[in-house]
NUDOVO-936577 format. One record per residue (C-alpha): residue in three letters; residue number from 1; x, y negated, z. Coordinates in Angstrom, 3 decimals. Example, Ala and Ser with C-alpha at 12.3 -4.5 7.8 and 13.67 -1.06 7.14 Angstrom:
# NUDOVO-936577
NODE:r:k:u:v:w
NODE:Ala:1:12.300:4.500:7.800
NODE:Ser:2:13.670:1.060:7.140
//
This chain:
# NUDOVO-936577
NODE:r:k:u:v:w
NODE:Unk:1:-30.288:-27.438:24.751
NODE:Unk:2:-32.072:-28.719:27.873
NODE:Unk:3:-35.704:-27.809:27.848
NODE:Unk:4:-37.007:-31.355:30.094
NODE:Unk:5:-36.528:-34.338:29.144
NODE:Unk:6:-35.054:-36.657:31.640
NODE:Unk:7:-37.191:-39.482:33.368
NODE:Unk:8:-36.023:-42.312:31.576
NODE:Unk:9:-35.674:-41.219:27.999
NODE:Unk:10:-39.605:-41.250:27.227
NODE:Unk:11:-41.407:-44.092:26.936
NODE:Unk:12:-44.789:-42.455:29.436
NODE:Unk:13:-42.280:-41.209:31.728
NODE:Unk:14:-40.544:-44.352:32.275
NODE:Unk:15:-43.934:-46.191:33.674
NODE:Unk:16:-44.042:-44.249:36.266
NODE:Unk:17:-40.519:-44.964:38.030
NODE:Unk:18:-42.312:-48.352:38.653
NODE:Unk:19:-44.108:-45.951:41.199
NODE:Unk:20:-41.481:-44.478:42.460
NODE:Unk:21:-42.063:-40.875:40.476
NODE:Unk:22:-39.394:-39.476:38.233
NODE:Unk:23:-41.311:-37.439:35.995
NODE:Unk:24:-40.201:-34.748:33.946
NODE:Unk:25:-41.756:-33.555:30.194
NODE:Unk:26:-41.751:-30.581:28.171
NODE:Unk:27:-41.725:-31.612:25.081
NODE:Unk:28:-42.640:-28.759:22.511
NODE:Unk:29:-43.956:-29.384:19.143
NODE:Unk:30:-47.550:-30.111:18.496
NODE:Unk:31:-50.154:-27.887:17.176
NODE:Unk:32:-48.449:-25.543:14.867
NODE:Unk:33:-45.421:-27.470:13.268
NODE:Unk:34:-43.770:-24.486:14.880
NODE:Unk:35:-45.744:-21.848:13.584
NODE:Unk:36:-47.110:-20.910:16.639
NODE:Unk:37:-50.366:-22.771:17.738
NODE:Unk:38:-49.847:-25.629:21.377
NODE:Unk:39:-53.090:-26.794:20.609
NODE:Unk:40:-55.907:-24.380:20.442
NODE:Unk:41:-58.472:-26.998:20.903
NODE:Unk:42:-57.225:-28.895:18.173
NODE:Unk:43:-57.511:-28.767:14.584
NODE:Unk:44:-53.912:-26.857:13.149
NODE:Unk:45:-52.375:-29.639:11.068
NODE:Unk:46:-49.767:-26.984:8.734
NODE:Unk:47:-52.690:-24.828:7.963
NODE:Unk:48:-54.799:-27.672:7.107
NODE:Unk:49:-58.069:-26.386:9.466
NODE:Unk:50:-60.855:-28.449:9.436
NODE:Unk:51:-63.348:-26.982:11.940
NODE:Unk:52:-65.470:-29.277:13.091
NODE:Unk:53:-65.501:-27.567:16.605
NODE:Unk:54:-62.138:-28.660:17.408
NODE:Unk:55:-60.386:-32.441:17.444
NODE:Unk:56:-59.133:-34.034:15.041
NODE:Unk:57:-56.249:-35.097:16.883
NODE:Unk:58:-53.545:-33.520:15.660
NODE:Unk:59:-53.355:-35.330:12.937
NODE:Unk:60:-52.448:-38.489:14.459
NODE:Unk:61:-50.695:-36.923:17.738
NODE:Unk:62:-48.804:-39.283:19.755
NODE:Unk:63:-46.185:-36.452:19.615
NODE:Unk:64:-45.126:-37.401:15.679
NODE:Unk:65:-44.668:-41.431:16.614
NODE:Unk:66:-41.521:-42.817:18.292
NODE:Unk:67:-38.726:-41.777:18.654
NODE:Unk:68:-39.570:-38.382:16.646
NODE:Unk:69:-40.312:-40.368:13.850
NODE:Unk:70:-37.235:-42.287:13.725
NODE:Unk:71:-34.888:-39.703:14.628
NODE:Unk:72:-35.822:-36.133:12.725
NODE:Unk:73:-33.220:-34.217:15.230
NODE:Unk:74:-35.889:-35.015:17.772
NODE:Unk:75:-38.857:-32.898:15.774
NODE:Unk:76:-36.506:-30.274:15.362
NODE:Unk:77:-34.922:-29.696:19.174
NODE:Unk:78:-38.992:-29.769:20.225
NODE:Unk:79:-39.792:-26.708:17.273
NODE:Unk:80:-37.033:-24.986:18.347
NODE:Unk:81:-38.019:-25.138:21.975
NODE:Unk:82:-41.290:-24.164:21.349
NODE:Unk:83:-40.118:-21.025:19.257
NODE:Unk:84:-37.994:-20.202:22.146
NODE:Unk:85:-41.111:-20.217:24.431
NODE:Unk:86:-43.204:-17.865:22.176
NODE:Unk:87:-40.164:-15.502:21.364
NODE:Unk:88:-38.153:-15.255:24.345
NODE:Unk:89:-40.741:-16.146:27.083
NODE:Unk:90:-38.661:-14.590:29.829
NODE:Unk:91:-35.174:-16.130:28.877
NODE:Unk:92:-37.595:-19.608:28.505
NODE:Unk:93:-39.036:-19.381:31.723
NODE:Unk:94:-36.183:-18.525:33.727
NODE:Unk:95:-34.551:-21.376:32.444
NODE:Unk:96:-37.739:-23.840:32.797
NODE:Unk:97:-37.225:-22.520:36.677
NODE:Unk:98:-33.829:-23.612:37.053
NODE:Unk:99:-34.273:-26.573:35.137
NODE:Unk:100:-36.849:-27.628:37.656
NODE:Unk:101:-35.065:-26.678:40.476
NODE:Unk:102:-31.781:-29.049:39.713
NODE:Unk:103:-34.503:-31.477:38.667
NODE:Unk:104:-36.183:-31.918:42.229
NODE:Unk:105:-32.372:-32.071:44.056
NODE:Unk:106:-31.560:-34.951:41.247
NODE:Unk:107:-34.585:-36.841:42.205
NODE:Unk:108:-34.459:-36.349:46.032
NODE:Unk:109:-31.155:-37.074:46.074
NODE:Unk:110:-32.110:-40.533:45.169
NODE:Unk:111:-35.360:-40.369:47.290
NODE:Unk:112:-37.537:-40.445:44.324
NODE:Unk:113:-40.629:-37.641:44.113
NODE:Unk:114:-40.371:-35.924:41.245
NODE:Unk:115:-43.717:-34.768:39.489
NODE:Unk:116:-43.510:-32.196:35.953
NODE:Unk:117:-45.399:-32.678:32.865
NODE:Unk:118:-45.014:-29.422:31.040
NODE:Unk:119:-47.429:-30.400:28.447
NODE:Unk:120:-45.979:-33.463:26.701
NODE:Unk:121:-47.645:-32.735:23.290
NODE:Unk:122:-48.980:-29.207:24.047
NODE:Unk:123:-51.722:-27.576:25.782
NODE:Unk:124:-50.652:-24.367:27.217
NODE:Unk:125:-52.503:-22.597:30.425
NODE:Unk:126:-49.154:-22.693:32.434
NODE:Unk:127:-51.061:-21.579:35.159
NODE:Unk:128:-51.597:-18.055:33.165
NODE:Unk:129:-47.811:-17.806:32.461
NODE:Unk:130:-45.575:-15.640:34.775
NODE:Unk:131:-41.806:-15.913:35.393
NODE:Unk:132:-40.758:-12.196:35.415
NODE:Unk:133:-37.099:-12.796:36.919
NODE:Unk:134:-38.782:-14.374:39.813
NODE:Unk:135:-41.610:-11.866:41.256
NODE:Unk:136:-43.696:-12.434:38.625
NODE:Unk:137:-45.062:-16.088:39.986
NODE:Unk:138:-46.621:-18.943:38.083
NODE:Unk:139:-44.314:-22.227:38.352
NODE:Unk:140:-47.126:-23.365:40.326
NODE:Unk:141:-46.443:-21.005:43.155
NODE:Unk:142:-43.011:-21.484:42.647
NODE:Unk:143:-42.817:-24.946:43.531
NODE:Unk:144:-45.928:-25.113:45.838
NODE:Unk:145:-44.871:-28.453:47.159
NODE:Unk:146:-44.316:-30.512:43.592
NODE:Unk:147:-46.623:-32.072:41.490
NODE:Unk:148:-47.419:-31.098:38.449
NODE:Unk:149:-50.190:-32.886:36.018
NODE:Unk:150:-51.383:-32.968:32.301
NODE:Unk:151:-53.909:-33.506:30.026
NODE:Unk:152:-56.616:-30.575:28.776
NODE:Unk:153:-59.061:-30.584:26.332
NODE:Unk:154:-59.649:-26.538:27.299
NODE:Unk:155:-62.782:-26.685:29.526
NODE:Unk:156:-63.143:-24.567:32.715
NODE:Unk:157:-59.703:-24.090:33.772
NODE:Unk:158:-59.274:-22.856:36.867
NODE:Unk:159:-55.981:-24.418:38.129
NODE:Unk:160:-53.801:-24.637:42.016
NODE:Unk:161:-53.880:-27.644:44.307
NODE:Unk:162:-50.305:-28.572:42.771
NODE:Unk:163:-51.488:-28.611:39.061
NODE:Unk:164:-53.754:-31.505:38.513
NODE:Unk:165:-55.266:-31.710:34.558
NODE:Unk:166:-57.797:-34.821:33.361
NODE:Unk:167:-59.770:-33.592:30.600
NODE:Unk:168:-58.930:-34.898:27.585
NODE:Unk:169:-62.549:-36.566:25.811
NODE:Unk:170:-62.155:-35.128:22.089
NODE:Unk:171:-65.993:-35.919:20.768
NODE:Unk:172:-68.168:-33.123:21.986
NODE:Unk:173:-69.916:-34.762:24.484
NODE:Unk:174:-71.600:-31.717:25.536
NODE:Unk:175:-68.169:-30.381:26.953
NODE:Unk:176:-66.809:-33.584:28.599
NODE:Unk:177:-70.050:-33.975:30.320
NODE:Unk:178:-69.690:-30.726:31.779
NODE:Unk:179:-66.201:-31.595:33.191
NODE:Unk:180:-67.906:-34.721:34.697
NODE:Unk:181:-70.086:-32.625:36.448
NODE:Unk:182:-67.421:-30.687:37.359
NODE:Unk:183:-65.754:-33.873:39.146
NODE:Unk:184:-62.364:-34.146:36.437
NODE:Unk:185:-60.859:-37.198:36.068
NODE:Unk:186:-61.422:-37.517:32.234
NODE:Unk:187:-59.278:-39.207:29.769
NODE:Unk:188:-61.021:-40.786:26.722
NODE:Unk:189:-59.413:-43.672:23.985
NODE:Unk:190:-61.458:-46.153:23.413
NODE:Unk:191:-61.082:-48.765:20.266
NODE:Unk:192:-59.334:-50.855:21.787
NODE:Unk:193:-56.180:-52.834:20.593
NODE:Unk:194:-52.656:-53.163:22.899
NODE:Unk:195:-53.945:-56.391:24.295
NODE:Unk:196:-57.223:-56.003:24.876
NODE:Unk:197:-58.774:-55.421:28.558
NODE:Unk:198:-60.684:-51.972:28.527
NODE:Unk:199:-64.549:-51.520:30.400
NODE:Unk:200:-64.654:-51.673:33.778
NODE:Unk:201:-67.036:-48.727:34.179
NODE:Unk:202:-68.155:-46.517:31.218
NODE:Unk:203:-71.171:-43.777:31.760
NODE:Unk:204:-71.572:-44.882:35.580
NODE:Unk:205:-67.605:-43.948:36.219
NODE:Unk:206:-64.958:-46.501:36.928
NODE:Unk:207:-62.700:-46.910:34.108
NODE:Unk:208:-58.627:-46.892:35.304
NODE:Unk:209:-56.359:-48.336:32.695
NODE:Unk:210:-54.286:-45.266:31.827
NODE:Unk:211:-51.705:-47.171:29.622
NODE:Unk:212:-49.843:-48.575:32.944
NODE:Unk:213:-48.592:-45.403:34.096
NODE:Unk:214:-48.571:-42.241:32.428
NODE:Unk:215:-49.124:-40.788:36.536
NODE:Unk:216:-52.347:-38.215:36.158
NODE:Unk:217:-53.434:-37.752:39.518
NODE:Unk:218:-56.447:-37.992:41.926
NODE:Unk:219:-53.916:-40.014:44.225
NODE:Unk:220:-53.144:-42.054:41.545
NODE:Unk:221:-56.576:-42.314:39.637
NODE:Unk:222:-58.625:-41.906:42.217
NODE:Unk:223:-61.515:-39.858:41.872
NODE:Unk:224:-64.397:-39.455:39.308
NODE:Unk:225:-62.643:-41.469:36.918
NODE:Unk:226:-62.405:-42.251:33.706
NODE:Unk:227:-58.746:-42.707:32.365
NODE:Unk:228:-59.111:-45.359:29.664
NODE:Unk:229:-56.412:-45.125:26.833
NODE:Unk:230:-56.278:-47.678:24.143
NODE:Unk:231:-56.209:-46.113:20.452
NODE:Unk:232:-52.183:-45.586:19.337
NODE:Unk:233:-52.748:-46.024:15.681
NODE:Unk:234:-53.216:-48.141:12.742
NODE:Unk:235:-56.916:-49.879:12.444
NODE:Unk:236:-57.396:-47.731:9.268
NODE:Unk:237:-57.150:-44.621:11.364
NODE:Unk:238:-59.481:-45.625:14.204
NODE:Unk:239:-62.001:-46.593:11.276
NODE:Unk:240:-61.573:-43.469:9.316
NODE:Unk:241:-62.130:-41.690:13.009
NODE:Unk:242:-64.675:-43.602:14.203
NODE:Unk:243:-66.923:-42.556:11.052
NODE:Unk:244:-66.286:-38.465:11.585
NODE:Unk:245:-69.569:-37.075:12.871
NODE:Unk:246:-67.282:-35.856:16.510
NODE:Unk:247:-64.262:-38.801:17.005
NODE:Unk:248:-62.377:-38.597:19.532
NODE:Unk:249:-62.284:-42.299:19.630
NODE:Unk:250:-64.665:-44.006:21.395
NODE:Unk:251:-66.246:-47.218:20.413
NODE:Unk:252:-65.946:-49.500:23.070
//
């Protein structure tokens, strides 16, 4: 079982080939469905947690829509993955390595960059994980000249040139200030349907439209920004979320 997923089998990855990027996920399973927690800013959606310090996200994860929804195979492959990672890190990482490795002579081969998102639906620190089989490195130093980029809502990561995170706006307003002031690109869903446009600027930041490539990236977002995402769910949802006390929706 291959632990990427190939550029043009998911529907974010695909956007960016219009930039010339191949772009390669990780897909593990969300929160805990494994029984072991991706998501530790989120609440856990198999043991039912509702603390109101984390977001509510989980629960309505892009990672359960799709493809995962219509095929069940899918779900399973990502748990089984993600148990792999947990309880045979070394054999996991190793092969994450070579996986990569074949991955950046695929795309060059076609002269196409190729960038790494190793948090699909997850949010590990991958820049606190070690490869034991090769001199104990990060995958960051690694592959010092490829791009890798995800989402965070863990605040104050310290991360190299070649990992790029936008923090992911999750209703505590206290924390994604403090990332502003940190200068992250941050990443927030407004209430906004498929079709419509999204705000220019929001809190004194330009707003990019985050929907037309799934690219993270200062060269790509330009600086300061706010990522604008329009809300992937029913209208029932977004009104059910928009009425918690901390949504991680916000009303446009």
């Amino acid at each position: 079982m291959s632990l990427l997923s190939p550029p043009i089998t998911n529907y974010k990855s695909k956007k960016n080939q219009s930039l010339g990027i191949d772009t390669y996920f990780l897909s593990l399973a969300q929160s805990d469905l494994s029984g072991y927690n991706v998501c530790p800013m989120a609440n856990k959606v198999m043991a039912k947690e509702n603390n109101p310090n984390k977001s509510n996200c989980s629960a309505v994860c892009v990672g359960s829509n799709g493809k995962a929804q219509q095929f069940p195979d899918i779900m399973k492959a990502r748990i089984r993955k993600t148990k792999r990672f947990f309880e045979d890190r070394d054999n996991f990482m190793t092969e994450l390595v070579v996986e990569i490795s074949k991955a950046i002579i695929k795309s060059n081969n076609k002269n196409i960059t190729p960038t790494f998102r190793l948090n699909a639906y997850s949010d590990i620190k991958w820049e606190s994980v070690k490869v034991n089989k090769f001199g104990n490195n990060t995958i960051f130093e690694l592959f010092p000249d490829i791009q890798f980029y995800d989402y965070t809502k863990i605040p104050d990561r310290i991360t190299p040139f070649n990992y790029a995170l936008t923090y992911s706006h999750w209703g505590k307003w206290g924390a994604t200030n403090n990332a502003m002031k940190q200068g992250q690109n941050v990443a927030m869903v407004f209430d906004a349907k498929k079709t419509d446009k999204l705000p220019e600027t929001f809190n004194g930041r330009s707003v990019v439209d985050g929907d037309k490539t799934d690219l993270r990236t200062p060269q790509n977002d330009g600086l300061n920004a706010i990522v604008g995402l329009r809300a992937k769910m029913s209208r029932a949802n977004i009104n059910k979320e928009l009425d918690k006390t901390t949504s991680f929706v916000v009303r446009v």
